[in-house]
C-alpha positions in Angstrom: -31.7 0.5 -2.5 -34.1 -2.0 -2.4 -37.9 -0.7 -0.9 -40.1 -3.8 0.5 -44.0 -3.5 1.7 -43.8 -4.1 5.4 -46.5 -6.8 4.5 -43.8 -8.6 2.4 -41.6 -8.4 5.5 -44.0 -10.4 7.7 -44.9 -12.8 5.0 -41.1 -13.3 4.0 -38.9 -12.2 6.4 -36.4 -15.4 6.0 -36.5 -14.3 2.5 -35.9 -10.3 2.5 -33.1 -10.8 4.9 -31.2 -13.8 2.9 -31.4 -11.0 -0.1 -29.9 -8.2 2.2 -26.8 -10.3 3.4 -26.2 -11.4 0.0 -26.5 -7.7 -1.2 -25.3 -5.6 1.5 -27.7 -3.5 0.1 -30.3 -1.2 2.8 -34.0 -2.1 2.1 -36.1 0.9 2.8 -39.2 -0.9 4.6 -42.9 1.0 3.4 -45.7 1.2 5.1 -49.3 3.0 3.5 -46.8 3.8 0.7 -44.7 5.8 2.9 -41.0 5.2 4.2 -41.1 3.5 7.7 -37.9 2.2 8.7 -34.3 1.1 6.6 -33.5 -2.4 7.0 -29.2 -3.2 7.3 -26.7 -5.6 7.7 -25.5 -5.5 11.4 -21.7 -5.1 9.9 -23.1 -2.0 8.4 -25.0 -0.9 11.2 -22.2 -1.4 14.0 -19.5 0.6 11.4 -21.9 3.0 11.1 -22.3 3.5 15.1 -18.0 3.6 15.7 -18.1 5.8 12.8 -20.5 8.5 14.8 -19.1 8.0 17.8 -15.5 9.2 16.2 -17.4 12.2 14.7 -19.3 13.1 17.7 -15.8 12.9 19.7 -14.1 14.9 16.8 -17.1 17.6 17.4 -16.2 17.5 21.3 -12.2 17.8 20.3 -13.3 21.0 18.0 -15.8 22.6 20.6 -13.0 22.6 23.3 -10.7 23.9 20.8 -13.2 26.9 20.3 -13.7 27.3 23.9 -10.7 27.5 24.9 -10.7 24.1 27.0 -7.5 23.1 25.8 -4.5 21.4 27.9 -0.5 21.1 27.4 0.7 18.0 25.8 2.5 17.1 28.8 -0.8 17.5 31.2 -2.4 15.6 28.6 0.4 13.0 28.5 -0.6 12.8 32.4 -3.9 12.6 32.3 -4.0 9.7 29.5 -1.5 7.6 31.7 -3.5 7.6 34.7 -6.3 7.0 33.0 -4.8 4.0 31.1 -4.0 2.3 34.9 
């Protein structure tokens, strides 16, 4: 992982980001020698948000497991088809 100054980010923005597409490589931005903020790809970024929400629907899918919030396949069956209309 790369680590830029945020003072070399305003002076070379163009630059620092032509260097992370190339690299595909996060650039962990500083400021008063302390981490600030992670600079990424959007392709990265956007994978990692789908990625998330899967999890955070898998957690849902688990919870309702545990809670008993469960349905039969056919009332699921149901369900999906009338929300696919």
């Amino acid at each position: 992982m790369e680590i830029e100054l945020v003072t070399n980010l305003k002076r070379q923005a163009t630059k620092v980001l032509a260097e992370l597409h190339e690299s595909k490589e996060a650039v962990l931005i500083t400021e008063h020698g302390q981490p600030s903020a992670y600079l990424i790809d959007v392709q990265d970024y956007e994978f990692m948000q789908r990625r998330l929400a899967l999890l955070e629907a898998l957690s849902k899918g688990e919870r309702a497991i545990l809670e008993g919030k469960t349905s039969s396949h056919t009332k699921a069956r149901e369900r999906v088809q009338k929300w696919l209309k």
